[in-house]
GULUMMAR-946540 format. One line per 4 residues: number of its first residue (from 1); their letters; for each residue x, y, z of C-alpha. Coordinates in Angstrom, 1 decimal. Layout:
REM residues N
NUM> A> X:Y:Z | ...
***
This chain:
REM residues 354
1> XXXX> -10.9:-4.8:-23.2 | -8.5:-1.9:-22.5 | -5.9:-2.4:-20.1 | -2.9:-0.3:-19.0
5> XXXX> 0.0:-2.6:-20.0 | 3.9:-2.5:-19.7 | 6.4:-4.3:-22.0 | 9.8:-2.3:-21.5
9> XXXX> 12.0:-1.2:-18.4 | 11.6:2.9:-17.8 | 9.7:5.8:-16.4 | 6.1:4.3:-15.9
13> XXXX> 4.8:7.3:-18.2 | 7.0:6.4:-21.1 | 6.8:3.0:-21.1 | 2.8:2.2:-20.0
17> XXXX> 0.9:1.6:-23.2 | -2.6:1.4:-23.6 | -3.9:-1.7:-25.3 | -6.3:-3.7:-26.4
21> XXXX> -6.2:-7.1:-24.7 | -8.3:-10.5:-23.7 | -10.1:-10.4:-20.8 | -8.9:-12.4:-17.9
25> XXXX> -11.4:-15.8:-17.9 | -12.3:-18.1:-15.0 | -11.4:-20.9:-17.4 | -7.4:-20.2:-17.6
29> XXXX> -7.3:-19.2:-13.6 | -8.6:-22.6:-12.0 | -5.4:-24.1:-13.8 | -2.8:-21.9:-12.5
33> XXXX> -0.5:-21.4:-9.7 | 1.0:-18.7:-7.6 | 4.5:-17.7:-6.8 | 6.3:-14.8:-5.8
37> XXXX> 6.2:-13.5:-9.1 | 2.7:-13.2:-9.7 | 0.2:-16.2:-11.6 | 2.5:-18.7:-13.5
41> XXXX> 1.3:-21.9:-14.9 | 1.5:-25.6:-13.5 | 5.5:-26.3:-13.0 | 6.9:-23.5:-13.0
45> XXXX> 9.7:-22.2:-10.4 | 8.7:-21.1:-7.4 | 5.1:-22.1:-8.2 | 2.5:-23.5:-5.8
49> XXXX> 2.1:-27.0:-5.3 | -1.8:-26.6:-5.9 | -4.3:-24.4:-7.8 | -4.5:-20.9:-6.3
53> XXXX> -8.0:-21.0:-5.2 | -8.3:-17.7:-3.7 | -9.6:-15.3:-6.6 | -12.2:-13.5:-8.2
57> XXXX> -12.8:-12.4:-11.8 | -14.2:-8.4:-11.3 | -15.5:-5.8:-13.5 | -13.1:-2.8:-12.0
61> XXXX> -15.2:0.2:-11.6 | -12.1:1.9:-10.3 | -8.6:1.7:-9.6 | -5.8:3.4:-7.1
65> XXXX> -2.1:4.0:-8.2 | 0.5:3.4:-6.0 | 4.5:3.3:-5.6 | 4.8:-0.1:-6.8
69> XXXX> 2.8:0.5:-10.2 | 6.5:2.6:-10.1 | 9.1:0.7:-9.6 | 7.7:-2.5:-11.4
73> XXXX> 8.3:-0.3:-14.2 | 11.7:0.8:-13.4 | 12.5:-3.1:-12.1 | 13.6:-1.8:-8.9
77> XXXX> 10.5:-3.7:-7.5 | 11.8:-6.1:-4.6 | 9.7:-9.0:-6.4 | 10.5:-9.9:-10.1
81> XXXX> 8.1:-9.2:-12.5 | 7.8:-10.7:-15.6 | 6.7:-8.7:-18.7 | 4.4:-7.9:-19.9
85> XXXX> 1.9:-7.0:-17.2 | -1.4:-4.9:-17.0 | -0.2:-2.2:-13.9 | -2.5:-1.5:-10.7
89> XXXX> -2.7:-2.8:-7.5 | -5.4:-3.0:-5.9 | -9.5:-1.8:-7.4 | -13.0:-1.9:-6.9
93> XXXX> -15.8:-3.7:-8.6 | -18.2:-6.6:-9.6 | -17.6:-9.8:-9.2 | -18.7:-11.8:-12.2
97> XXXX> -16.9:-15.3:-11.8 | -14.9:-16.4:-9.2 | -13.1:-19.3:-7.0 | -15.6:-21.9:-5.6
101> XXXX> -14.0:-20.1:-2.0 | -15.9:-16.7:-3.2 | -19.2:-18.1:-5.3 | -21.4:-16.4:-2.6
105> XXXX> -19.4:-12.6:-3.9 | -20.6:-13.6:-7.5 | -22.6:-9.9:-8.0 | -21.4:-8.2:-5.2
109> XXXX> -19.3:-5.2:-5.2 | -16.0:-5.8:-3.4 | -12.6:-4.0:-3.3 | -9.2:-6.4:-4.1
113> XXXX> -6.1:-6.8:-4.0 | -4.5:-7.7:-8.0 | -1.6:-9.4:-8.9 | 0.2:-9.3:-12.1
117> XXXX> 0.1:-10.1:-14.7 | -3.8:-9.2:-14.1 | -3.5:-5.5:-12.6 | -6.5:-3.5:-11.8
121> XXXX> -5.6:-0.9:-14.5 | -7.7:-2.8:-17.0 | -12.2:-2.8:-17.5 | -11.3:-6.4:-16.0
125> XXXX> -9.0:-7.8:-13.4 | -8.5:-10.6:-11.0 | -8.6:-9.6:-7.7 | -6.9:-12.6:-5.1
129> XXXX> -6.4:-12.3:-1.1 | -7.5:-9.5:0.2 | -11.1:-9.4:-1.2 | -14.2:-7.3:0.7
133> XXXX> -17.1:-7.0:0.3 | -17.8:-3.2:-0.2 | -21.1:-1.5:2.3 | -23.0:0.5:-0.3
137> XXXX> -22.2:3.8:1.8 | -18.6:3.6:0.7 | -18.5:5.3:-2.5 | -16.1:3.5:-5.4
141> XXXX> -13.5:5.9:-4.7 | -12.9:5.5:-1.4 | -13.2:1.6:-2.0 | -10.6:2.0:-4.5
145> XXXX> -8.3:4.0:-2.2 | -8.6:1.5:0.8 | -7.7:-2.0:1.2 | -3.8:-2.0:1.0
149> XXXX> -2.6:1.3:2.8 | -5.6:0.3:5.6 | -4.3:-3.3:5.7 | -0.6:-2.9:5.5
153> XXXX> -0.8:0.3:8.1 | -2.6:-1.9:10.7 | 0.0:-4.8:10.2 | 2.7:-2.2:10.9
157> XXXX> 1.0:0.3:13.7 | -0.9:-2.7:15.4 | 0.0:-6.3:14.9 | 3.4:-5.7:14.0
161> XXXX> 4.2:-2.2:15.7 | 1.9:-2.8:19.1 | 2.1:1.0:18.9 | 0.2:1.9:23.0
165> XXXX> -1.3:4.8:24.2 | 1.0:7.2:25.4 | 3.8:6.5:22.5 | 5.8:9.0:20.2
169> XXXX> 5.4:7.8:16.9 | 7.2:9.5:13.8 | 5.7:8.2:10.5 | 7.8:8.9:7.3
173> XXXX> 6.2:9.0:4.1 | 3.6:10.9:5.8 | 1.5:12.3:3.4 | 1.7:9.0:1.2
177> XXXX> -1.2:6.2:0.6 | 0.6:4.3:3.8 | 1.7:6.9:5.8 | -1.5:8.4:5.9
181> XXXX> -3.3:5.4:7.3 | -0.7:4.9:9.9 | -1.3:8.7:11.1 | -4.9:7.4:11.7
185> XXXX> -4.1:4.2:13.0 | -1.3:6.0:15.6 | -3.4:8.6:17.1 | -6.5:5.9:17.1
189> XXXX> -4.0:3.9:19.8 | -3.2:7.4:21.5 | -0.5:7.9:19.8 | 1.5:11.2:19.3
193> XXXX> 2.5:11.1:15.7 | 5.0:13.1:14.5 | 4.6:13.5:10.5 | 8.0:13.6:8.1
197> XXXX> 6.9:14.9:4.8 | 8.7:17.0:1.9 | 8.0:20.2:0.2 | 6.0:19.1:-3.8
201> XXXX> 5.2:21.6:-5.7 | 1.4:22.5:-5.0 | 0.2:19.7:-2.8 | 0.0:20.6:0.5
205> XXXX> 1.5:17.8:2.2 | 1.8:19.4:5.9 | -1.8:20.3:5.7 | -2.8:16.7:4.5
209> XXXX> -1.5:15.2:7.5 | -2.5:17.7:9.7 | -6.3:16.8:8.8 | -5.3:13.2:9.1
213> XXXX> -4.8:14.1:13.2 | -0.8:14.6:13.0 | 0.5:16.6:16.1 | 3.6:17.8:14.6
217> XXXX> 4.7:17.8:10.9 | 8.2:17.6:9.8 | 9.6:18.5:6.4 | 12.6:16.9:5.5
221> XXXX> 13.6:19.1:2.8 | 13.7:22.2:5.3 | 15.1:20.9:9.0 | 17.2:18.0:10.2
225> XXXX> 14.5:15.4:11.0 | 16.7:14.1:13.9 | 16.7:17.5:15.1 | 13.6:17.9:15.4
229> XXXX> 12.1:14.5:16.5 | 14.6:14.9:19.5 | 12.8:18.6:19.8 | 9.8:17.8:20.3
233> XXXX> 10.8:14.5:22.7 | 12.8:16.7:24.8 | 15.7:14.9:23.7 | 14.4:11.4:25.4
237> XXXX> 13.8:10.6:21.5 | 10.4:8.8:19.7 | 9.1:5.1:21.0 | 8.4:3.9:17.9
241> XXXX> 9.7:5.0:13.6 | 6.9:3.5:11.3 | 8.9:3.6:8.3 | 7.4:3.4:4.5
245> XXXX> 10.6:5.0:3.1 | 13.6:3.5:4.3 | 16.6:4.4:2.3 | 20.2:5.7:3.1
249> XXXX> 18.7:8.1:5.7 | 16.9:4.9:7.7 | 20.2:4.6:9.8 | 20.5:8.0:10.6
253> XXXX> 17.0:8.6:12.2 | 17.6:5.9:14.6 | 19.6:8.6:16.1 | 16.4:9.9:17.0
257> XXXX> 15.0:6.7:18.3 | 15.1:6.3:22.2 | 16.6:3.4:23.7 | 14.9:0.2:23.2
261> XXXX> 12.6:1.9:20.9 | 11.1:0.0:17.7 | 12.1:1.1:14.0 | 8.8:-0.8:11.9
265> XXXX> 10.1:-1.0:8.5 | 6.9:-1.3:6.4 | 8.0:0.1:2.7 | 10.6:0.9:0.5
269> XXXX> 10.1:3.8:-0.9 | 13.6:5.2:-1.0 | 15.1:1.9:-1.4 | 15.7:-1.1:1.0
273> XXXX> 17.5:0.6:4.2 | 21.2:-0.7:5.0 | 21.6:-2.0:8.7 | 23.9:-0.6:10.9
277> XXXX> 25.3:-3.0:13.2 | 25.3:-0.4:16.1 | 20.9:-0.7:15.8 | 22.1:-3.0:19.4
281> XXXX> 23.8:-0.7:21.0 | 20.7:0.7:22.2 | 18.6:-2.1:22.2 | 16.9:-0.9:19.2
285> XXXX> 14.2:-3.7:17.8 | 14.3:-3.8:13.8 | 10.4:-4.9:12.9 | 10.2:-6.3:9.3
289> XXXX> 6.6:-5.6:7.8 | 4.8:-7.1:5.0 | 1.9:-9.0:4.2 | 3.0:-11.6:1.7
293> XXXX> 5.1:-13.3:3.8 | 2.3:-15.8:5.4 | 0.7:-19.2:4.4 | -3.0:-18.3:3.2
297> XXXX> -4.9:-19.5:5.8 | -3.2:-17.4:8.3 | -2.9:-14.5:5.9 | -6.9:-14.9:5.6
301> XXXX> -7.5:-14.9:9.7 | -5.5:-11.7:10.0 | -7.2:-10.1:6.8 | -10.5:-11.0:8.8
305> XXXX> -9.2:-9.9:11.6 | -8.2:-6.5:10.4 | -11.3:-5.6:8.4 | -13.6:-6.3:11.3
309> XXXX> -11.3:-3.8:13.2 | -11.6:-0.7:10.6 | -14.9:-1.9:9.8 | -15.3:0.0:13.7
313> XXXX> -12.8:2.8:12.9 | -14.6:3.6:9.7 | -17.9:3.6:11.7 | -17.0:5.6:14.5
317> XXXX> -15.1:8.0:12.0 | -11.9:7.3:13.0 | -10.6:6.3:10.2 | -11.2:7.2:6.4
321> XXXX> -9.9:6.5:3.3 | -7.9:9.3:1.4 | -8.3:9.5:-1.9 | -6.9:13.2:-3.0
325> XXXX> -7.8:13.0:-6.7 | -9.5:11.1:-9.3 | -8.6:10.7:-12.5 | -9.6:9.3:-15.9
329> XXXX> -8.5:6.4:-17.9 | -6.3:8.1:-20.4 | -4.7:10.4:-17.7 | -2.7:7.3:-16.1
333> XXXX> 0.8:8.0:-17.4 | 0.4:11.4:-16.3 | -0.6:10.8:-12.9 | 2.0:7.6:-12.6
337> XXXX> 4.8:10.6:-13.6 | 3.2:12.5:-10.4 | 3.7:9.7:-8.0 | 7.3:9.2:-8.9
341> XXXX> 8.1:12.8:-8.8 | 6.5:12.6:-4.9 | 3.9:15.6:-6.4 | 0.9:13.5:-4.7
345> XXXX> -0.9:13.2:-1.4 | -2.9:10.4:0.0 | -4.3:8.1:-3.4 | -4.6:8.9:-6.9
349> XXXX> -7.6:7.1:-8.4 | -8.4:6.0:-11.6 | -11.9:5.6:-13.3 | -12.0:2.9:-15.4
353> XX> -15.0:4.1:-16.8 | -14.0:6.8:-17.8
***
C-alpha cells in the first residue's frame, strides 16, 4: 500500500517520503502493547501490562493534517516518537478487521483517532480510542476533519474550561483546527469569544472565525493582544484564555486575564508556555488539557459522553466541522509546508484516494 512515511528529523515536506509498505494486519496488533510512544511490542518500556484491545483495522477514505503531523517531524513533539512512522492523525473510513471490543463496526464507516507508527496518511491505518461511527449525512470530509479538534475543544471549553453563559472568552490559535471548534463550543455556552489570529498570506483568517460566530477578532501581528482584550472588557479583563498556542507570550496575556480567571492550556503550538510564579497573585487557575492522560475506561465514558453531546450541536447546527481545503495524496508535503508556515485555516484534508 502507499503510505506517507518519515525516517529523518526536518521540515515535514523535506523529509515525508512516499512509500510502498505492508499493510497494517489484525494478526500483529492482538499481540501488541501501548505506551506513550505509540504501539510497541510485549516488554517493552513504558508498555502496557496487557494487549491494547481498543482498535480497528480501516480502509482510510480520507485523512486531516494537523500540527503534530509537524513537529513529530521536527522532534519537538512533547511525546517521543520513534522512526520510522506513517504521519496522520486522525481519518475516516471502513472498518475491515478489528478488536473483539469493535466486531459489531466490522463494515461500517467510522472516523478515528491513529497512532504511530500506523498514521492515517496511508490506503490503510489503525484507528484506536476515539472511534465513531460516521451518520451517512456527514460527508468523508467533514468526518475526516472532526473527531480531535471537536473532542479536544469540548475537553477544554466544557469539561475542563466549565466556560458559562455570560463569560469573556479569548481563544488563541483561532483560526486553527482547535481554535475553531472552541469558537463554536464558547458561543454554544453563551460565550463572548474574542478571536487571536495572525495575518497569512491569502487565507483570510479574521473572516474564518467570524463565520465560526467570533464577536471580536484580534490579530496579533497588528495590535497588542493585551491591549485589546482589556479593550473590549473595559479593562475588567477576559473570564476565561483557551489556549492552543502557548509559547513565550502565554505569561504575558495573563495580563489580560481578570482576577481569578482561568488560563485552559489545551495545545502547544508555540511551544510549552513557561509559568510565572506571580499566575497567584491574582488568583489565576492554570487548567492543564489533554486527552491522553486517562485510564481507558474513563477515557471511553467521556468520549461517549462528548459525542452524544455534538451529536446535538451538529444537529441543531451549532456546530460543524471545518474543513477549508482538500487535497490529494501527492500534494501532502506541500500542504504539511502550509501548516507550519501558519498559511492554513480550519483543516487541511487529504484524499487517500486520490
Amino acid at each position: 500500500m502507499r503510505a506517507w512515511r518519515v525516517h529523518d528529523v526536518g521540515e515535514p515536506d523535506r523529509v515525508i517520503t512516499m512509500e510502498d509498505v505492508a499493510p497494517p494486519e489484525a494478526g500483529a496488533l492482538r499481540g501488541l502493547r501501548m505506551s506513550l510512544a505509540g504501539w510497541v511490542p510485549e516488554g517493552a518500556p513504558g508498555a502496557a501490562s496487557e494487549p491494547h484491545e481498543d482498535w480497528v483495522v480501516i480502509d482510510v477514505a480520507m485523512a486531516a493534517l494537523s500540527l503534530p503531523d509537524v513537529t513529530m517531524a521536527r522532534g519537538t513533539y512533547p511525546v517521543p516518537v520513534s522512526r520510522p512512522y506513517t504521519s496522520g492523525q486522525e481519518g475516516v473510513g471502513v472498518v475491515t478487521d478489528a478488536a473483539p471490543r469493535h466486531r459489531h463496526l466490522v463494515g461500517r464507516r467510522v472516523a478515528a483517532c491513529m497512532i504511530q507508527p500506523f498514521g492515517s496518511l496511508a490506503d490503510v491505518a489503525v484507528g484506536v480510542g476515539m472511534i465513531v461511527a460516521v451518520s451517512d449525512a456527514m460527508p468523508d470530509a467533514d468526518a475526516a476533519a472532526f473527531l480531535i479538534p471537536a473532542h479536544t475543544g469540548y475537553h477544554a471549553v466544557v469539561r475542563r474550561g466549565s466556560v458559562t453563559d455570560g463569560e469573556v472568552v479569548a481563544v488563541t490559535g483561532a483560526a486553527g483546527a482547535l481554535g475553531s471548534a472552541c469558537i463554536q463550543l464558547a458561543r454554544a455556552r453563551g460565550a463572548t469569544v474574542l478571536a487571536i489570529v495572525g495575518t497569512s498570506g491569502e487565507v483570510d483568517k479574521a473572516e474564518h472565525c467570524r463565520e465560526l460566530g467570533a464577536d471580536v477578532v484580534i490579530d496579533h501581528t497588528r495590535e497588542d493582544v493585551v491591549g485589546a482584550l482589556l479593550r473590549q472588557t473595559g479593562g475588567r479583563g477576559v473570564d476565561v484564555i483557551v489556549d492552543p498556542v502557548q509559547g513565550a507570550e502565554a505569561g504575558d496575556l495573563r495580563r489580560a486575564l481578570r482576577v481569578g480567571g482561568r488560563h485552559v492550556l489545551c495545545g502547544h503550538a508555540g511551544g510549552l508556555a513557561p509559568i510565572d510564579p506571580h499566575f497567584y497573585l491574582r488568583n489565576h487557575t492554570l487548567v492543564g488539557v489533554t486527552l491522553g492522560g486517562y485510564p481507558p475506561d474513563e477515557m471511553r465514558r467521556m468520549h461517549a459522553e462528548t459525542q452524544t453531546a455534538l451529536d446535538v450541536m451538529l444537529t441543531a447546527g451549532t456546530y460543524r466541522p471545518t474543513p477549508t481545503r482538500v487535497v490529494g495524496f501527492a500534494d501532502v508535503p506541500t500542504a504539511l509546508a502550509d501548516i507550519a508556515a501558519r498559511r492554513s485555516a480550519g483543516r487541511i484534508v487529504v484524499d487517500i484516494r486520490s
